[in-house]
VEXBA-983798 format. One record per residue (C-alpha): x negated, y negated, z; residue in one letter. Coordinates in pm, whole numbers, plus 50000, padded with zeros to 5 digits. Layout:
<kekols>
XYZA...
</kekols>
This chain:
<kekols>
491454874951683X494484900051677X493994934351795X494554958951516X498354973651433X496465005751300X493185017651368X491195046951257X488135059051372X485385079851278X488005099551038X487325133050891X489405153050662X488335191850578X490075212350285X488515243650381X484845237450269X486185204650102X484795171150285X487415148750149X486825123350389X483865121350610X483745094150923X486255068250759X486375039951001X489295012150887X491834989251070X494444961850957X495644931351176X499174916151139X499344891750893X496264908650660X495404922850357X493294950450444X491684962050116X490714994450056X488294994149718X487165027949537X486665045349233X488295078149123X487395104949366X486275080949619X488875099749866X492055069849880X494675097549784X493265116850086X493015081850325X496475074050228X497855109250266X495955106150577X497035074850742X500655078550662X501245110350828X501155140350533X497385150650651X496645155750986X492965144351059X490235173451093X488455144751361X488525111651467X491635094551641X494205065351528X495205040251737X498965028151650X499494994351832X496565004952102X498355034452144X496345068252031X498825084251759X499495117151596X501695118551313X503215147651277X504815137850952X505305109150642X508875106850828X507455099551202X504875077051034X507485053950885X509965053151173X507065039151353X506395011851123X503915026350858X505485025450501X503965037550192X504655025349851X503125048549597X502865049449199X505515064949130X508185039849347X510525071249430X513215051149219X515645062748961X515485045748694X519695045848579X520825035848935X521165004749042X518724981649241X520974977949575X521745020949591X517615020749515X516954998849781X519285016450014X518665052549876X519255077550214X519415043550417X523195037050320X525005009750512X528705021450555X532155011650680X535185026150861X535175059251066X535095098651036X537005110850685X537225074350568X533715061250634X532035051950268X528925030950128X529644994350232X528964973949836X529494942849948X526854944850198X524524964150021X524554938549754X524674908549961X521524921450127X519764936549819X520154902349673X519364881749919X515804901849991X515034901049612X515324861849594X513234859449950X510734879149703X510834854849376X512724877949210X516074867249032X518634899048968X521624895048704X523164914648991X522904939449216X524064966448940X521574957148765X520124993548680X516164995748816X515045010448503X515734971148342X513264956348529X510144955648499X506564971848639X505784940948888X509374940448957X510024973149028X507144972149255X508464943949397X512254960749510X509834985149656X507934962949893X510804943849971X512494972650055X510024989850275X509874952550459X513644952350507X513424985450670X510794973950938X507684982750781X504664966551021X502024985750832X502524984050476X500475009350203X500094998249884X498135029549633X497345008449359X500284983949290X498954965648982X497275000248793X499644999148536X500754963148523X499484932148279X499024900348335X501814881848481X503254913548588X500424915948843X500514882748905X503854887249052X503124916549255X500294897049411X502304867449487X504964893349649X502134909449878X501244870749982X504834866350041X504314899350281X501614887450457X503134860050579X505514876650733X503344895350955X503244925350835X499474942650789X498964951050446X496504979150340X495894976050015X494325002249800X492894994449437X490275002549193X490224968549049X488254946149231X489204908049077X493134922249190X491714929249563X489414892049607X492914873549484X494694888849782X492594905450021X491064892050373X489114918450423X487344945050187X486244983450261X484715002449999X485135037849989X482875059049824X482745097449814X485005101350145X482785073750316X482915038350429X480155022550257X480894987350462X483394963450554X482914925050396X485504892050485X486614873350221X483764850050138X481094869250263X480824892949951X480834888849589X482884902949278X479864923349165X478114931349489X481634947549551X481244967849203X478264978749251X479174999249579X481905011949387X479925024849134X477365038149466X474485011649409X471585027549296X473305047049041X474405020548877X471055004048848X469905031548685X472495033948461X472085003248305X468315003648281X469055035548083X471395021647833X469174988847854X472474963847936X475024958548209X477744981948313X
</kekols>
């Protein structure tokens, strides 16, 4: 087996009198889906905030290609190979799909006064990354805010891919999505995979995470509540250390069904 492209250890994160995240032990190998499973307020925000260089761990270490790391910023993070697509994409919505996927990246051509954004091969290469992905453009000016959720999501990844991502961050990809949308988005984060790149995926929605992931961690008020492979854990033993166990037992024998 691979050693890990990221690994964290024994994490900690302190807001003042805040334990946000308390021992978090997680790693991803190339070529994985590394998913991170919790409920709101289980502490992802802060793991992924964490882990892509914005927070700066109270303890513990991580280990960037065996290499002990400090990140002194989302910037350092990502020229090392950790990329982070979040909700909100960082897109805008009237401009087109190749500036998106090149926004402050901007291939150019010719020198000094005269050097300018090269179209041609920021839509050769928008489009040819988009169909690598499944996903068929009208065009490169196609404006972003005509696509769709999964598709959106999807000029996202690909873009963070393009751009040498070997650690790729996923905060909860299909949230918002239906059906096929998130059917696409999953088939774009297989696509991914097999590529080598590690993928960390972090969800709510377990039946999403056992159609993609390799490996599952369950977060649960800023702790690691257990690591599972595929296989070796089941769609509700998975919920129910979401929901913390014990609490959920009681739960239902209180309302005298299932949660």
């Amino acid at each position: 087996m691979s050693e890990p492209i990221i690994k964290l250890d024994q994490i900690e994160k302190h807001f003042g009198n805040v334990i946000a995240l308390n021992g978090v032990s997680f790693d991803v190998r190339a070529g994985e889906c590394h998913c991170l499973l919790g409920d709101n307020g289980a502490g992802k925000s802060t793991f992924i905030k964490t882990m892509s260089g914005v927070h700066r761990p109270t303890r513990g270490t991580i280990t960037f290609e065996g290499r002990p790391m400090s990140f002194s910023s989302p910037r350092a993070a990502m020229e090392a190979g950790i990329a982070t697509v979040f909700q909100d994409l960082a897109m805008i919505p009237l401009m087109s799909v190749a500036r998106n996927f090149f926004m402050g990246r901007e291939p150019t051509r010719g020198w000094g006064l005269t050097r300018r954004f090269d179209v041609e091969k920021a839509n050769a290469i928008t489009m040819a990354e988009m169909k690598k992905m499944g996903i068929n453009l009208r065009g490169p000016d196609q404006a972003v805010g005509t696509l769709s959720g999964g598709e959106r999501q999807t000029v996202a990844i690909a873009r963070a891919v393009h751009f040498g991502a070997k650690v790729l961050i996923l905060d909860e990809p299909t949230s918002a999505l239906g059906v096929r949308q998130t059917a696409n988005v999953l088939a774009t984060i297989d696509k991914v995979r097999a590529q080598g790149v590690g993928v960390v995926f972090i969800s709510h929605n377990v039946r999403h995470a056992l159609a993609v992931g390799d490996r599952f961690t369950v977060l649960n008020r800023g702790k690691t509540l257990g690591t599972a492979r595929r296989g070796e854990i089941t769609s509700e033993q998975l919920q129910d250390l979401m929901a913390g166990g014990q609490e959920l037992a009681q739960l239902e024998s209180t309302l005298g069904g299932t949660v």
